[in-house]
ROSETOR-834462 format. One line per field, with one value per residue (C-alpha): y negated, z negated, x negated; residue in three letters. Coordinates in steps of 0.25 Angstrom, whole numbers, plus 5000, padded with zeros to 4 digits. Layout:
# residues N
c2	(Y ...)
c3	(Z ...)
c1	(X ...)
rest	(ALA ...)
# end
This chain:
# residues 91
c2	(5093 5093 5097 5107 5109 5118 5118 5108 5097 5100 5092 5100 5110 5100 5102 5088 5088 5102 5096 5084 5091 5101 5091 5083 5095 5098 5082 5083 5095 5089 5075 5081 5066 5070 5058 5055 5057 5045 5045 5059 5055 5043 5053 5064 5050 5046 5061 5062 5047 5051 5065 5060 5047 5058 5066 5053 5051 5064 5063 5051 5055 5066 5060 5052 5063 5056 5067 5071 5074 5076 5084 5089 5086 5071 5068 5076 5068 5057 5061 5064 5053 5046 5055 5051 5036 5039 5044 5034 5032 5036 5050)
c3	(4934 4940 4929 4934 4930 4919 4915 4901 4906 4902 4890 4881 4879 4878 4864 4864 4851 4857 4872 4868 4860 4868 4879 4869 4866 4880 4883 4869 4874 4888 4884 4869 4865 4853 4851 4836 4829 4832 4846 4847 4838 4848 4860 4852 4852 4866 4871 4862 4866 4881 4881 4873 4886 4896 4890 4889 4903 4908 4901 4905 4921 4917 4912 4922 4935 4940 4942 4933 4934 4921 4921 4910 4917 4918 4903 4900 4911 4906 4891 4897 4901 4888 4879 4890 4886 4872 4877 4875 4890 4880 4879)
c1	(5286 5299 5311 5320 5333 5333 5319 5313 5305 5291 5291 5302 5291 5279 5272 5266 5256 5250 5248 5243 5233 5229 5225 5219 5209 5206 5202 5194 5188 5185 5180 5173 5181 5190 5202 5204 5215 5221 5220 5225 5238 5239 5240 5249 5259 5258 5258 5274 5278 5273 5280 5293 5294 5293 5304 5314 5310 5314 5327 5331 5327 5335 5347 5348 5348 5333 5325 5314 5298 5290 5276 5269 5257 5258 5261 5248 5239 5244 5241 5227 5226 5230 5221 5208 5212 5208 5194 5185 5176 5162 5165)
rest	(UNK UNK UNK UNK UNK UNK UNK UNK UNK UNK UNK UNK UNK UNK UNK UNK UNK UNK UNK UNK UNK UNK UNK UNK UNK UNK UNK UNK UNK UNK UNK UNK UNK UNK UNK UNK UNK UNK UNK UNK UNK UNK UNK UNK UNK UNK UNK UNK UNK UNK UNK UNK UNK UNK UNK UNK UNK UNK UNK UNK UNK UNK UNK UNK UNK UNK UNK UNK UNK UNK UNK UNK UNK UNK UNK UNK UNK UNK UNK UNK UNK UNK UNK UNK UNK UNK UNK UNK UNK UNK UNK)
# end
């Protein structure tokens, strides 16, 4: 996603904690593999520190005039694909 003059980069808006779980429902529901608590607590802190280096990212771009991508859709595959690292291959 390209951010247009005027218009809050996706991530002002994201609710982190209610993503995170609602993709983490859907993969339960899809794999019938329930992470434990801890591995869930484990995601909800890489999915902030994750979230929280793309938003410094795109202000720095943007402080300094570079021009600036971010999609929404990228952070979440790349949470997928963290979350599907916690699955262990048996199931």
């Amino acid at each position: 996603m390209v951010v247009r003059l005027g218009k809050a980069p996706w991530f002002e808006s994201f609710d982190v904690e209610t993503e995170v779980a609602e993709l983490l429902a859907h993969i339960e529901r899809c794999t019938g593999f329930a992470l434990p608590a801890r591995q869930r607590a484990v995601i909800m802190s890489h999915a902030r520190a994750n979230l929280d280096r793309t938003r410094q990212a795109f202000l720095e771009a943007k402080a300094a005039g570079k021009p600036v991508s971010t999609s929404r859709r990228a952070y979440l595959t790349d949470l997928q694909d963290t979350i599907f690292m916690a699955i262990p291959e048996e199931c």
